[in-house]
N, C-alpha and C positions, 0 to 999 in steps of 0.2 A: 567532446567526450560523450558516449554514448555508455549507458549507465541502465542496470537491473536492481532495482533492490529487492529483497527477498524477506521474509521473515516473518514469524508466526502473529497470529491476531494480535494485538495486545503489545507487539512487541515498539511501537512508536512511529510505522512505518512512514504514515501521514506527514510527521511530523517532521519525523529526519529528513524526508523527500525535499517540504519547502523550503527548508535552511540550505541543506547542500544544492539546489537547485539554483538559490540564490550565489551563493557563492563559485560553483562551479561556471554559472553565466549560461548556465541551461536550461530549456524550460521543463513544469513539473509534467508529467503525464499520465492518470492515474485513470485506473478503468473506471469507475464513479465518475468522474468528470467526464468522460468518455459517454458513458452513458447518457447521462442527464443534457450532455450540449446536442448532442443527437437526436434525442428525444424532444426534447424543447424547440429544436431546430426544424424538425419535422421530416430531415433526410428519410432515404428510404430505408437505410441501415437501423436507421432509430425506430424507425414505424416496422422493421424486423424484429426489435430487439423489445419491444413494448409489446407486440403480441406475445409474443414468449411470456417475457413476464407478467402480462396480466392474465394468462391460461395458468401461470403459478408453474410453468415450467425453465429450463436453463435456456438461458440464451447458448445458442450453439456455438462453438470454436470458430466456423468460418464469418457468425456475424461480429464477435469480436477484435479478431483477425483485422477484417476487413477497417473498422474504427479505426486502430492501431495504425494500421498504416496509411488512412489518411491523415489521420495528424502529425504522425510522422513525416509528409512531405510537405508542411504547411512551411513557409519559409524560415522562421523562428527555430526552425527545428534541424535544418541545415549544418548548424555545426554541433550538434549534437542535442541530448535531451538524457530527462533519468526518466526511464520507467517504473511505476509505482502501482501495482495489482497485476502487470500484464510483462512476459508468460505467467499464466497460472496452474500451468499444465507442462509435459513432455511437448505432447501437439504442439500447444501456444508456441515453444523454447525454439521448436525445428524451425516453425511456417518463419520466427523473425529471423533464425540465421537466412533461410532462403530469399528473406525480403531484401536485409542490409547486402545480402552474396548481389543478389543482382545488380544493386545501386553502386557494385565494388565498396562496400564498408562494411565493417564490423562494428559487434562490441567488445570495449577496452575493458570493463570490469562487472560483476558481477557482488554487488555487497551484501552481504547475508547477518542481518542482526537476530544474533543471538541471546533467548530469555527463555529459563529455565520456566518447568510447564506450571508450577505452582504458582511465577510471581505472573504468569499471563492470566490468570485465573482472579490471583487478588487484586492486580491493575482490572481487569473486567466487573465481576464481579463484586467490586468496590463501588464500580462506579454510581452516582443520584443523579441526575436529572430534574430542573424547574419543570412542572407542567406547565406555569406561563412562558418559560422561553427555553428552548434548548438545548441555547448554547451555555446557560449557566450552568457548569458540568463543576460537581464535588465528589471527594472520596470519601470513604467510611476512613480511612488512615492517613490518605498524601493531601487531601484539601478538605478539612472538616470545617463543615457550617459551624456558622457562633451558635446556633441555636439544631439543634438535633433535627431533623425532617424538615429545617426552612431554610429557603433560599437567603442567600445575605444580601439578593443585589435588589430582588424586588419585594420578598416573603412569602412567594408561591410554595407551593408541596413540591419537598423532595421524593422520586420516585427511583424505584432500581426497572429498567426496560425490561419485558421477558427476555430478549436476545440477549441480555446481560449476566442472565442466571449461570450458578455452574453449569446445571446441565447442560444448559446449551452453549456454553462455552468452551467444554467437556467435547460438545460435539463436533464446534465450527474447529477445532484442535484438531481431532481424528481427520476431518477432511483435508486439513491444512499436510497432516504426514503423510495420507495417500495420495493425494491429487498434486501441491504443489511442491513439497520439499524434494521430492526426484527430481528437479529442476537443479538444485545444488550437485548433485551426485553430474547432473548430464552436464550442466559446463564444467564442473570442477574437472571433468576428461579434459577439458581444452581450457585449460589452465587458469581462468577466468576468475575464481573465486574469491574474495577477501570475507575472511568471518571475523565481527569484531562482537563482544559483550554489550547491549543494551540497557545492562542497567545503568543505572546513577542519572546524575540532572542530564535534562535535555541539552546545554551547552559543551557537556562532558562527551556524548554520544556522539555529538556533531564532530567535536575536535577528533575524538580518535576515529571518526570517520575519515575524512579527511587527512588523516596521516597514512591511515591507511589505503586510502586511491593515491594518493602522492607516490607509495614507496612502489604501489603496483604499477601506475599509469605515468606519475610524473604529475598529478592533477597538484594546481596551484592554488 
């Protein structure tokens, strides 16, 4: 099964990725990972994509692109994968039809998690951060420390990120409806699309994920 997930900041993306990756029997493929194994690896793709970003500019479409579809022919990936940040764009959406066109493959679905723009905003801007570790992640609402601004696991300072602020959540939002949500409108023409609601527990999201590639794809 060859698998798009779609969906605004905030909306779990990460999250639903390695559950249904799991269970689908595909592997995850998320442009972050993409990046960083690139980077780290020292490919020439990566030492493309690190310039970029250390000039504080975008990595461009074709070095993207290019990532994409090398892990995409890594053998793991052979009978399928979900993609998780990539297309992020129209561009991105065309270049993989044209990559799978060639290999004679498509993709079979297209899943779009849908979360209204306020609760993307309080899942963000809720979120604290340990400054000693940070991956000890708490909410102001859905996971309150026992103690107000202290971590429960170590007792470090809870912090909110700048990138976590409205405004700039506000922001990374506006980009998400111009640059990648016309991605939904361009497969939805080729019939691809499953939109399912995002909220409620992460188990909840997963399951009607998965009903919902089942009734599209036939996914087990």
């Amino acid at each position: 099964m060859r698998i798009v997930l779609v969906g605004p900041p905030g909306a779990g993306k990460g999250t639903q990725a390695a559950f249904l990756a799991k269970n689908l029997g595909v592997p995850h493929i998320s442009t972050g990972d993409l990046f960083r194994a690139n980077i780290s690896q020292g490919t020439e793709l990566g030492k493309q994509a690190k310039a970029y970003m250390d000039a504080g500019k975008l990595v461009p479409d074709e070095v993207t692109i290019g990532m994409a579809k090398d892990r995409m022919e890594q053998p793991d990936a052979a009978n399928g994968f979900l993609l998780d940040g990539f297309p992020r764009n129209v561009s991105q959406a065309e270049a993989l039809d044209e990559m799978l066109k060639a290999e004679g493959m498509k993709l079979d679905a297209v899943l779009d998690l849908e979360v209204p723009e306020d609760e993307v905003v309080k899942r963000i801007a809720g979120r604290r951060i340990c400054r000693n570790d940070s991956s000890h992640v708490f909410h102001v609402t859905y996971k309150q420390p026992k103690k107000e601004g202290v971590c429960d696991v170590c007792g470090g300072e809870l912090y909110q990120r700048d990138d976590d602020s409205e405004d700039t959540v506000r922001t990374r939002l506006e980009v998400y409806h111009t640059q990648t949500e016309p991605i939904i409108d361009y497969y939805a023409a080729q019939g691809l699309v499953v939109t399912i609601s995002a909220l409620g527990k992460v188990e909840e999201v997963t399951g009607r994920a998965m009903e919902a590639l089942k009734s599209k794809v036939g996914a087990k």
